[in-house]
BALOBA-1460 file (C-alpha; in Angstrom, 3 decimals):
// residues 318
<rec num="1" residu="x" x="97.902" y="182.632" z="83.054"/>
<rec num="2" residu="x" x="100.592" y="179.832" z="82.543"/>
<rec num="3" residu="x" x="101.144" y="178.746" z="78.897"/>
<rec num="4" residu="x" x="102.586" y="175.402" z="77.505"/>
<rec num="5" residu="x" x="105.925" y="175.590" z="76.219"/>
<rec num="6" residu="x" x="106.768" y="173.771" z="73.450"/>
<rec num="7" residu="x" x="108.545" y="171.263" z="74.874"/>
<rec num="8" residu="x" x="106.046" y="170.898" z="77.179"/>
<rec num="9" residu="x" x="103.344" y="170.010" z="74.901"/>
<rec num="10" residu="x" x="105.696" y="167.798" z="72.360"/>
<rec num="11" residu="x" x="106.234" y="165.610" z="75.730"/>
<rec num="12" residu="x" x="102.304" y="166.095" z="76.521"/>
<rec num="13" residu="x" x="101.796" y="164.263" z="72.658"/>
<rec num="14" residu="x" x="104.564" y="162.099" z="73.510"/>
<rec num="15" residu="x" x="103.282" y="160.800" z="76.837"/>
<rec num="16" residu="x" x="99.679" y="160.382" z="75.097"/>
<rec num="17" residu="x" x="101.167" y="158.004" z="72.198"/>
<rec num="18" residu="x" x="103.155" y="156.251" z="74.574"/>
<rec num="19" residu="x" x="99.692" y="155.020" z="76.736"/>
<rec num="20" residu="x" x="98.024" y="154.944" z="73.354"/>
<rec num="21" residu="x" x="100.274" y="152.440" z="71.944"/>
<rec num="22" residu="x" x="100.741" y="150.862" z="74.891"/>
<rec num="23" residu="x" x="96.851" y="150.433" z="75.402"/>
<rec num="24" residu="x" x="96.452" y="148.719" z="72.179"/>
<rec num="25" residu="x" x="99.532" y="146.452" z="72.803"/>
<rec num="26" residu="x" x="97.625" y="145.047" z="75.621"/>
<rec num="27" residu="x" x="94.587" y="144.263" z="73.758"/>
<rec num="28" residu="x" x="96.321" y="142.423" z="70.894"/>
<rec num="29" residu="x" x="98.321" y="140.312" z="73.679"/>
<rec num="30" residu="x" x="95.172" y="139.494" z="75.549"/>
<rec num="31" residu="x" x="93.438" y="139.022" z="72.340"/>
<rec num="32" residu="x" x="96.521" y="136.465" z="71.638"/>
<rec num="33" residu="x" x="96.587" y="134.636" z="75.149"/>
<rec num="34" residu="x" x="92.641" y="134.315" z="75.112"/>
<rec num="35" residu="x" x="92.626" y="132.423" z="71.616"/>
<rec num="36" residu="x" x="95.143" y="130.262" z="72.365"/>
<rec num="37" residu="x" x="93.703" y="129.283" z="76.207"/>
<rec num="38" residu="x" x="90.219" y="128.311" z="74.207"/>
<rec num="39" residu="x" x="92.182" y="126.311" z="71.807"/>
<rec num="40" residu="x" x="94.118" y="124.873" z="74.416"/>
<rec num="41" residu="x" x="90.701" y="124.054" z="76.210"/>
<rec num="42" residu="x" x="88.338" y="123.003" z="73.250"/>
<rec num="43" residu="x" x="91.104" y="120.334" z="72.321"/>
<rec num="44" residu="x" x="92.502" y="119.256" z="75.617"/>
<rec num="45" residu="x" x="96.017" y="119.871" z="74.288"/>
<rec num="46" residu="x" x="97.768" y="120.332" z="77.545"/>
<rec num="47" residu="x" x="96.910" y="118.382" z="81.050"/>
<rec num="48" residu="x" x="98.479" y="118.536" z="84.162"/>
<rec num="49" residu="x" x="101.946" y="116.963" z="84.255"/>
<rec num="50" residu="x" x="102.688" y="117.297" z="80.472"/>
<rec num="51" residu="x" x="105.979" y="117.758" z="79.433"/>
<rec num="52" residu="x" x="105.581" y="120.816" z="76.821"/>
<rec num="53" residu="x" x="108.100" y="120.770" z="73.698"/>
<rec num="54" residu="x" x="108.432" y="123.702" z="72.151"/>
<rec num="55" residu="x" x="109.445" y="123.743" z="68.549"/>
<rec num="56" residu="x" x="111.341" y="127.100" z="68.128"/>
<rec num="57" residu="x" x="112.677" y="127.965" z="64.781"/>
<rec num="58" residu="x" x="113.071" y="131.623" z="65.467"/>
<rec num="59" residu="x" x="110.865" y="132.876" z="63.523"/>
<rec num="60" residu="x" x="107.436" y="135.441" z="65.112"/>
<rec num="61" residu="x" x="105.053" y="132.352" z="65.322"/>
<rec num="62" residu="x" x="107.611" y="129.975" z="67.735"/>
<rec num="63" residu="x" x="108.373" y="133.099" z="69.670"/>
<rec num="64" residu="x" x="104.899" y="133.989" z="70.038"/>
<rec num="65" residu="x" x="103.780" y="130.364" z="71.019"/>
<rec num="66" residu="x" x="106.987" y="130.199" z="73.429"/>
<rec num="67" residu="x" x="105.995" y="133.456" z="74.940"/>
<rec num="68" residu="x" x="102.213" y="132.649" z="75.572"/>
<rec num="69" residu="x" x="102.961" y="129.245" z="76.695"/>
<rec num="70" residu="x" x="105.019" y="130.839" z="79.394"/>
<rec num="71" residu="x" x="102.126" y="132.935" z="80.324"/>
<rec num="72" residu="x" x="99.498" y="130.419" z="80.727"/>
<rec num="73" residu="x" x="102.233" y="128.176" z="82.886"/>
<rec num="74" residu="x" x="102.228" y="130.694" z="85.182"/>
<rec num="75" residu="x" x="97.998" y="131.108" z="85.477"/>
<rec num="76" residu="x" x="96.769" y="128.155" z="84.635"/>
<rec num="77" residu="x" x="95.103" y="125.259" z="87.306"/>
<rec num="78" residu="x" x="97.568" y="122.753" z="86.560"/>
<rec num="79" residu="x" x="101.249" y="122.545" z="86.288"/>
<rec num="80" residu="x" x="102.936" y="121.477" z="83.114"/>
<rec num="81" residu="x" x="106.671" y="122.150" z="82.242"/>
<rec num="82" residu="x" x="108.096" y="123.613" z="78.835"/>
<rec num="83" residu="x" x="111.077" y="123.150" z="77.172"/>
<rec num="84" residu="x" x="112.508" y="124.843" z="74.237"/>
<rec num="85" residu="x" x="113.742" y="122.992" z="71.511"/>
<rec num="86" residu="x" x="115.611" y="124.310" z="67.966"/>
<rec num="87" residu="x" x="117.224" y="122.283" z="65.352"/>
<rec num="88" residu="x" x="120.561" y="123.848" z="63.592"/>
<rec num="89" residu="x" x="119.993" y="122.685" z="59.986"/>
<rec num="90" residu="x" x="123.210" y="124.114" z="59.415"/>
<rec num="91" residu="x" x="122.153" y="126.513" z="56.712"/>
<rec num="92" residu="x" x="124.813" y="128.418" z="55.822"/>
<rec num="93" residu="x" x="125.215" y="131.799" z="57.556"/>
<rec num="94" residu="x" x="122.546" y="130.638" z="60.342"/>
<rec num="95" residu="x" x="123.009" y="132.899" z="63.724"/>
<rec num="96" residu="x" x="123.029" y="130.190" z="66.069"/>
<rec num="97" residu="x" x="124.132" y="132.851" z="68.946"/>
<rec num="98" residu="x" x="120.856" y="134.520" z="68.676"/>
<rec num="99" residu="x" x="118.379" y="131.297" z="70.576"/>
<rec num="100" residu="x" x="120.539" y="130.648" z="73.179"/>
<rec num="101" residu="x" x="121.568" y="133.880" z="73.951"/>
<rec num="102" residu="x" x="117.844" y="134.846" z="73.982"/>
<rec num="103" residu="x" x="116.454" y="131.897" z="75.415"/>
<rec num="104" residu="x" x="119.405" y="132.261" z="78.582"/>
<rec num="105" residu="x" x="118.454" y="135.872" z="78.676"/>
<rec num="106" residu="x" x="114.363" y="134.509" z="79.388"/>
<rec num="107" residu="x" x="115.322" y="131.912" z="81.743"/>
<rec num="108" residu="x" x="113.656" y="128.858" z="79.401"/>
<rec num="109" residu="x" x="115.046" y="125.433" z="79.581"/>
<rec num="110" residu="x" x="116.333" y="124.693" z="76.353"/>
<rec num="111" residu="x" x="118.054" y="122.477" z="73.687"/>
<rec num="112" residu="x" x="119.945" y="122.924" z="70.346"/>
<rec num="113" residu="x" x="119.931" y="120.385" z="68.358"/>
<rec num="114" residu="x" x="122.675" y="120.176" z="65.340"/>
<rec num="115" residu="x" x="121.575" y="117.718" z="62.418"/>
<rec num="116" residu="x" x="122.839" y="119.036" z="58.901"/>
<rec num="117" residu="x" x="119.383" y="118.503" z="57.106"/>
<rec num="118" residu="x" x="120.719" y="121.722" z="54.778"/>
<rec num="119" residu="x" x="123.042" y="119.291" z="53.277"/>
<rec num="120" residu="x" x="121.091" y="115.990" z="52.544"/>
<rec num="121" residu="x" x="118.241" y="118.457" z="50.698"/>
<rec num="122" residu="x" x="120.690" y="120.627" z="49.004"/>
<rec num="123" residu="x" x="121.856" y="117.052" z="47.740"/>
<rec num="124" residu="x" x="118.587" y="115.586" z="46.894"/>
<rec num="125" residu="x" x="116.364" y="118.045" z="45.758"/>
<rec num="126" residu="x" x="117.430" y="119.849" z="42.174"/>
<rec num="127" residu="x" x="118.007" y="123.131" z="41.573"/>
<rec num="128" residu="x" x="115.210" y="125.523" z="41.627"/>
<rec num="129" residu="x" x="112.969" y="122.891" z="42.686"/>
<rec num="130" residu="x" x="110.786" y="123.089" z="46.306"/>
<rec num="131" residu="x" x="112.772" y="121.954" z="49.336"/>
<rec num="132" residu="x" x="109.901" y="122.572" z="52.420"/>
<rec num="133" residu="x" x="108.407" y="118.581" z="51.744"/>
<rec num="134" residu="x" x="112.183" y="116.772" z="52.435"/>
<rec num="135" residu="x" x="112.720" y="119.647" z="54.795"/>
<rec num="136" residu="x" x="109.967" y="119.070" z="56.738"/>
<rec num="137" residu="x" x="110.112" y="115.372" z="56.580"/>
<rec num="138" residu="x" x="113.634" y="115.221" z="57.965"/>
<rec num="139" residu="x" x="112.711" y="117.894" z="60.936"/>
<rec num="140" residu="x" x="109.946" y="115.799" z="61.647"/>
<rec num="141" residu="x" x="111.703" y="112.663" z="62.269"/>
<rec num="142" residu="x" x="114.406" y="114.362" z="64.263"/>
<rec num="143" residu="x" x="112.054" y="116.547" z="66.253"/>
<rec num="144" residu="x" x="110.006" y="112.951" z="67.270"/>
<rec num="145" residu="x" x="113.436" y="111.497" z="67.928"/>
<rec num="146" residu="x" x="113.836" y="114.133" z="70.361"/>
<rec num="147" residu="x" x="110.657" y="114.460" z="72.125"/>
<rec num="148" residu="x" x="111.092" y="110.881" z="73.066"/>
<rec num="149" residu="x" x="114.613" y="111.511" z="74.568"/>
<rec num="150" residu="x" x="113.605" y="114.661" z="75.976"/>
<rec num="151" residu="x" x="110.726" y="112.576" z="77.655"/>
<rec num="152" residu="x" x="108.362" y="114.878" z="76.485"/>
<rec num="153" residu="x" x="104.499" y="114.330" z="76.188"/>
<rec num="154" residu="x" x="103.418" y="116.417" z="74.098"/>
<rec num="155" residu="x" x="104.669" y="118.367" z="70.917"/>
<rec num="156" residu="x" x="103.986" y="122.109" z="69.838"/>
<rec num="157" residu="x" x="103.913" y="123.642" z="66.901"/>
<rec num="158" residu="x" x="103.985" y="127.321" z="65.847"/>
<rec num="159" residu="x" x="100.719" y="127.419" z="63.385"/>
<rec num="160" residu="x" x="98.297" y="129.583" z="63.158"/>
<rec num="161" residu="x" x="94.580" y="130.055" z="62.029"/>
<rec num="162" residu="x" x="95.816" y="131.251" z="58.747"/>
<rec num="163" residu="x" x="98.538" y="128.147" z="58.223"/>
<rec num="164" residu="x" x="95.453" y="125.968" z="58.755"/>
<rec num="165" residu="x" x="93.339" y="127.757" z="56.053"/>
<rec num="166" residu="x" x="95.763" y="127.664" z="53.599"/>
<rec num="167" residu="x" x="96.845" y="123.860" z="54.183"/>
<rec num="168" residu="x" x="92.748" y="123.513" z="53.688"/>
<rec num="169" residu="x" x="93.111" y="125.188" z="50.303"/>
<rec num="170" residu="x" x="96.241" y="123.526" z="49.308"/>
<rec num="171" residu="x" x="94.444" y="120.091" z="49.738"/>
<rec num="172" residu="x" x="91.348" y="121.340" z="47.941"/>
<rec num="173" residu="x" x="93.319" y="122.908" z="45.208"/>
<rec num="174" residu="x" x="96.164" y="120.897" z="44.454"/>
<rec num="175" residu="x" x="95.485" y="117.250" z="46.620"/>
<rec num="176" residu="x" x="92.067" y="116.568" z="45.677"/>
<rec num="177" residu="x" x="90.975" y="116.277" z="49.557"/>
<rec num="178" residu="x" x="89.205" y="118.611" z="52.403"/>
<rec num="179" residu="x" x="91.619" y="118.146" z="55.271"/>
<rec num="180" residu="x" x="94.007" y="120.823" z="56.998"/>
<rec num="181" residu="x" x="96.078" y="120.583" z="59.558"/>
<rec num="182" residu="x" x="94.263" y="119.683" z="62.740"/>
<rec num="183" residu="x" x="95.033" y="121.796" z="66.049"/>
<rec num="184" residu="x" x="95.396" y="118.221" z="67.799"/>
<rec num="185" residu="x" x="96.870" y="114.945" z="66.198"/>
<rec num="186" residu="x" x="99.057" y="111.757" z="66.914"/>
<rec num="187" residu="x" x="103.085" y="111.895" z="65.165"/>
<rec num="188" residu="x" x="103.250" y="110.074" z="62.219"/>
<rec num="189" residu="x" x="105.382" y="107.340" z="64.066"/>
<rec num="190" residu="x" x="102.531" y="107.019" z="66.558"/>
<rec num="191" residu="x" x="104.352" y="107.999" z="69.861"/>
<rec num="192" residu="x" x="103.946" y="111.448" z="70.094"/>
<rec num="193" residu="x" x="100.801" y="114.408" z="70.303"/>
<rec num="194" residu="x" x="101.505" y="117.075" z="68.490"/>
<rec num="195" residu="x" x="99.826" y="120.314" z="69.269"/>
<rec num="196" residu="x" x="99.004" y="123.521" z="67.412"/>
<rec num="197" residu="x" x="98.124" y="126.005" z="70.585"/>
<rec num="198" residu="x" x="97.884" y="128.835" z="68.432"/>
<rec num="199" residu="x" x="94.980" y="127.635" z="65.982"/>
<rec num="200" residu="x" x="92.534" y="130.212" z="66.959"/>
<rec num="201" residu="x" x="95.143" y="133.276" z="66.182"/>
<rec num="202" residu="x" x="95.601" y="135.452" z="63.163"/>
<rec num="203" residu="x" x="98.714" y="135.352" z="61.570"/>
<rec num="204" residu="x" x="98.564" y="139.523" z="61.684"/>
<rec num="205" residu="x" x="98.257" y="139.585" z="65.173"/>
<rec num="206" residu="x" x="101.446" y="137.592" z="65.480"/>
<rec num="207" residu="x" x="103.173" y="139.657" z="63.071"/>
<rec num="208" residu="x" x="102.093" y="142.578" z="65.359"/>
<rec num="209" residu="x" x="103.266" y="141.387" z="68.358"/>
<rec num="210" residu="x" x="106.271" y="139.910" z="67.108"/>
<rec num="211" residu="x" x="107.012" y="143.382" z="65.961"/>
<rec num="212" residu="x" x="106.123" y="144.604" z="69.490"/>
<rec num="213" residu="x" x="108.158" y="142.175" z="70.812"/>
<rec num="214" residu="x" x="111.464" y="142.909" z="68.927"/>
<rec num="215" residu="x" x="111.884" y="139.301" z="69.099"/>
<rec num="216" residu="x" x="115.535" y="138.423" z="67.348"/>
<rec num="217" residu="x" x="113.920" y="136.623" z="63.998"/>
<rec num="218" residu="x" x="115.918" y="134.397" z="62.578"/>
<rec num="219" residu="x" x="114.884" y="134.016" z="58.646"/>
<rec num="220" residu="x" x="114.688" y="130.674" z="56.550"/>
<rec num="221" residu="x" x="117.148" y="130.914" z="53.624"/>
<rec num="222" residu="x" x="116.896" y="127.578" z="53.058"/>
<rec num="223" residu="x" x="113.670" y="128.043" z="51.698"/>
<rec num="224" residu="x" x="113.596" y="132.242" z="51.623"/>
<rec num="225" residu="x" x="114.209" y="132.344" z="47.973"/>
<rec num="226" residu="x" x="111.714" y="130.425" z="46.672"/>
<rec num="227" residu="x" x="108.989" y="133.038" z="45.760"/>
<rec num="228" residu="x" x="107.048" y="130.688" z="43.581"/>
<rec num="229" residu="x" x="105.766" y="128.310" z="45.937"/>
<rec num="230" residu="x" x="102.159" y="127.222" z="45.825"/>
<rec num="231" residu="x" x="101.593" y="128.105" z="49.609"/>
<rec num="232" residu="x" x="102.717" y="131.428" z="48.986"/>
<rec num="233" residu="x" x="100.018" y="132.312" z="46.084"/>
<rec num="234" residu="x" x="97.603" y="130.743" z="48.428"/>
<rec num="235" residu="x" x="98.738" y="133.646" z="51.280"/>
<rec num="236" residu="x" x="98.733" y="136.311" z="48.619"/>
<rec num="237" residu="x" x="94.797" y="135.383" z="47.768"/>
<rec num="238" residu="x" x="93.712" y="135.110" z="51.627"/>
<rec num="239" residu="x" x="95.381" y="138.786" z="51.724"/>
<rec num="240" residu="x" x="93.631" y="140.530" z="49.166"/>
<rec num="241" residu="x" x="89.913" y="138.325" z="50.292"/>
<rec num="242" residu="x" x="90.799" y="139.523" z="54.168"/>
<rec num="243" residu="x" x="91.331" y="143.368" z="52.532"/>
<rec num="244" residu="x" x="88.666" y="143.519" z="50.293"/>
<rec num="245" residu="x" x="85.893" y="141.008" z="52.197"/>
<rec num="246" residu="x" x="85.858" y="141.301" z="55.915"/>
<rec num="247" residu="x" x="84.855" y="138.414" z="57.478"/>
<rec num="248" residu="x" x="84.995" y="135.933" z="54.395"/>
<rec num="249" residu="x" x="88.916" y="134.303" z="56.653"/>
<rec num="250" residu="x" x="86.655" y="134.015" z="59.793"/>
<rec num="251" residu="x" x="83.957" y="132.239" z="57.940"/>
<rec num="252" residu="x" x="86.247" y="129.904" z="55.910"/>
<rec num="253" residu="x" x="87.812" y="129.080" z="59.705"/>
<rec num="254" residu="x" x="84.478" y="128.836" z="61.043"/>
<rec num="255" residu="x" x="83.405" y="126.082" z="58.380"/>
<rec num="256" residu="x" x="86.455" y="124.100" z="59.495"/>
<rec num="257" residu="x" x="84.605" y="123.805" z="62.443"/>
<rec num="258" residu="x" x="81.364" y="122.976" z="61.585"/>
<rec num="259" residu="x" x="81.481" y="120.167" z="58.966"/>
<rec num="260" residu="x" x="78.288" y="118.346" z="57.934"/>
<rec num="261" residu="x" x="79.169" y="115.097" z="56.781"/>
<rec num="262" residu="x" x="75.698" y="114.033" z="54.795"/>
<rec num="263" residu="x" x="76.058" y="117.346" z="52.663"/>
<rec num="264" residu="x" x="79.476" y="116.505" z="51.077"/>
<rec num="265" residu="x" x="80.388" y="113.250" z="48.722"/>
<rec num="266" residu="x" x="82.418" y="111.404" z="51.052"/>
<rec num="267" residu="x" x="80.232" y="107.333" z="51.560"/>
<rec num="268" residu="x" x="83.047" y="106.876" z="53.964"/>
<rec num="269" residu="x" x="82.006" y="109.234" z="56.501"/>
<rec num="270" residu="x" x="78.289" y="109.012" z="55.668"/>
<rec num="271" residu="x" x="76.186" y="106.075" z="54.531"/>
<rec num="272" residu="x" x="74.446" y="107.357" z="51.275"/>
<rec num="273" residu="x" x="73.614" y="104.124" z="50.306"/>
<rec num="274" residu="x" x="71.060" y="103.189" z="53.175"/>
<rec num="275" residu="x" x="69.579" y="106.515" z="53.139"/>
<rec num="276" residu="x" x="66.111" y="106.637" z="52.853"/>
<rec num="277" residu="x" x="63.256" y="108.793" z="53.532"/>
<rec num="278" residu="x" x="61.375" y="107.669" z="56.435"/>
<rec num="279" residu="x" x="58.776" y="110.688" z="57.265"/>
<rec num="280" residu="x" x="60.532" y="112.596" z="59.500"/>
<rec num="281" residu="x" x="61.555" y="116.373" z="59.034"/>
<rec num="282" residu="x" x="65.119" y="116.889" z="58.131"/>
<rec num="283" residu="x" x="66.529" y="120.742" z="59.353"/>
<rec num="284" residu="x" x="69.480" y="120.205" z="57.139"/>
<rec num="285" residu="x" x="67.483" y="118.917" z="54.139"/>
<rec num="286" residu="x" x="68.249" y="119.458" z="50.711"/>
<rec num="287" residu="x" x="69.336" y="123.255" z="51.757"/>
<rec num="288" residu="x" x="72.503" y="123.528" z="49.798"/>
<rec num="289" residu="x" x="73.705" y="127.201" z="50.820"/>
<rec num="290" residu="x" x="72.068" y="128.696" z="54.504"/>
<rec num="291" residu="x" x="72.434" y="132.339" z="53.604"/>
<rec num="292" residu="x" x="73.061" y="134.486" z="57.121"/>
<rec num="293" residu="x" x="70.507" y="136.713" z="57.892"/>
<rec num="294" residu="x" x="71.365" y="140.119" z="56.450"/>
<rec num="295" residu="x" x="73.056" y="142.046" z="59.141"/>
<rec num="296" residu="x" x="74.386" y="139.435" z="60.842"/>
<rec num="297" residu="x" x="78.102" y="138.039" z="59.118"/>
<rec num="298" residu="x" x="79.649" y="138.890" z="62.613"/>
<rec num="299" residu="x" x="78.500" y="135.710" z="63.805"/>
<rec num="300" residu="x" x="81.528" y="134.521" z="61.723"/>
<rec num="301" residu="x" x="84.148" y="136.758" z="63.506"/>
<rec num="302" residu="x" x="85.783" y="134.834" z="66.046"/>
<rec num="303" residu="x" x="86.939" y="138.344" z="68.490"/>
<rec num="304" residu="x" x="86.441" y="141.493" z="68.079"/>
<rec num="305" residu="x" x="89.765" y="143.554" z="67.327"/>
<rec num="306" residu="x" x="88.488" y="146.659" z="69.240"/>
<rec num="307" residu="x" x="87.074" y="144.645" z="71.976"/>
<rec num="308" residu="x" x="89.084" y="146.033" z="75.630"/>
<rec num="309" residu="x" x="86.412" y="144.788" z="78.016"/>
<rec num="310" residu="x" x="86.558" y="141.008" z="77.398"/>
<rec num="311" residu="x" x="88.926" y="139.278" z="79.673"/>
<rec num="312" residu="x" x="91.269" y="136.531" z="79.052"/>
<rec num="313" residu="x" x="89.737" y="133.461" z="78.956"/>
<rec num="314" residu="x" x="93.439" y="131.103" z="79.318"/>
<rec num="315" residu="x" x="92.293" y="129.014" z="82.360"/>
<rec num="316" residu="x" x="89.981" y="126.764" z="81.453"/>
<rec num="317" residu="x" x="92.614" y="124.164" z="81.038"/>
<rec num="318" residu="x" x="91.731" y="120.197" z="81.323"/>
């Protein structure tokens, strides 16, 4: 009768955590890839012949985009190029070995582009106060700049299903309006389309595969040290609703989806004035709040985090 030694059974445990881990790092990446090929699909964001910018600012959401961009090149119908793009905002102490040597390493076409925006906001903006709206303004302008001398057709950006709930509460909070930010739009100037493939994933599945990853993150200290900002209370509340109310995130995503106009206060997107009853039955009616049934709040999840069987829906590209 042969007995396990214990080496033998600490690299039996070993071998089973390895496939274990391994198992469930394939789940979260096809979990990733198939949200992002629906998004990709329900908005059209990418057709054949498109010229795919890549905003990377090194931090797990760019990666992650860059990464399952480069995956659905390979399988998808059509044939669309991608090229990486970073701006050195010359912030002091910025790394700006780590891209290149990384992107080099992956084989991606790529640019660096040097503009000292770290200056011109360190010099505008006061002390203490919040840099990200000059920021962003300035990498904006630079970023459509280069898409049109890159020759590039369409624009992506790194956010998430989470970035788009909290713009949606940073508008209703703060701005006085219901908008977000849309996983499809035209630039400001009115040349470019800017695209947000990622719209459909959670920001915790990023940070997991990120993590997975050991992408080389490259953090913000522009911006880093400013732990008051109104953005970041909003994050802290969607944390604590997603811990203590599962499914409320899904269903706040889900209503971004499925807006009805005539049961808001907007007479620009709905005629209130010529309304009038005419006879006919209404199925929205004066219904304020359609409770689910009981039992059934999982028709707000958008994918199930244990699900292994479903396959990855990425090709379904226009």
């Amino acid at each position: 009768m042969s007995h396990s030694t214990p080496l033998a059974t600490e690299l039996q445990v070993s071998a089973s955590d390895d496939k274990r881990h391994k198992y469930s790092f394939n789940k979260l990446e096809k979990r990733i890839r198939r949200a992002a090929g629906k998004a990709i699909d329900d908005f059209a964001m990418i057709a054949n012949g498109d010229r795919v910018m890549v905003c990377l600012s090194g931090g797990k959401d760019s990666y992650t985009l860059l990464t399952t961009l480069r995956y659905l090149q390979k399988v998808a119908p059509i044939r669309f190029e991608i090229i990486a793009v970073n701006l050195d905002q010359k912030q002091p102490g910025f790394p700006e070995h780590i891209l290149p040597a990384y992107l080099q390493a992956e084989g991606v076409d790529y640019r660096i582009i040097e503009e000292d925006t770290y200056a011109i906001v360190k010099d505008k903006i006061p002390q203490g106060k919040t840099t990200c709206s000059l920021c962003s303004r300035l990498r904006r302008g630079i970023l459509y700049r280069t898409a049109r001398e890159l020759g590039a057709t369409k624009i992506a950006l790194g956010h998430h299903r989470d970035d788009i709930i909290e713009t949606l509460m940073l508008n209703m909070f703060y701005g006085g309006s219901l908008k977000s930010m849309p996983p499809k739009l035209v630039s400001d100037n009115g040349e470019h389309v800017v695209i947000r493939p990622l719209a459909y994933v959670r920001e915790k599945d990023i940070a997991k595969y990120a993590a997975a990853m050991d992408y080389p993150i490259i953090p913000c200290n522009l911006c880093g040290s400013q732990e008051n900002l109104q953005r970041k209370v909003i994050k802290e509340l969607l944390k604590t609703w997603d811990r203590q109310y599962p499914g409320r995130i899904e269903s706040m995503f889900k209503a971004i989806t499925n807006v009805v106009p005539s049961h808001l206060a907007d007479t620009r997107l709905f005629n209130f004035k010529e309304l009038i009853a005419n006879g006919e039955e209404n199925e929205l009616g004066d219904t304020a709040f359609d409770q689910p049934p009981v039992g059934d709040a999982s028709q707000f999840v958008e994918y199930d985090e244990d699900d292994s069987s479903a396959s990855v829906q990425v090709i379904q590209l226009s």
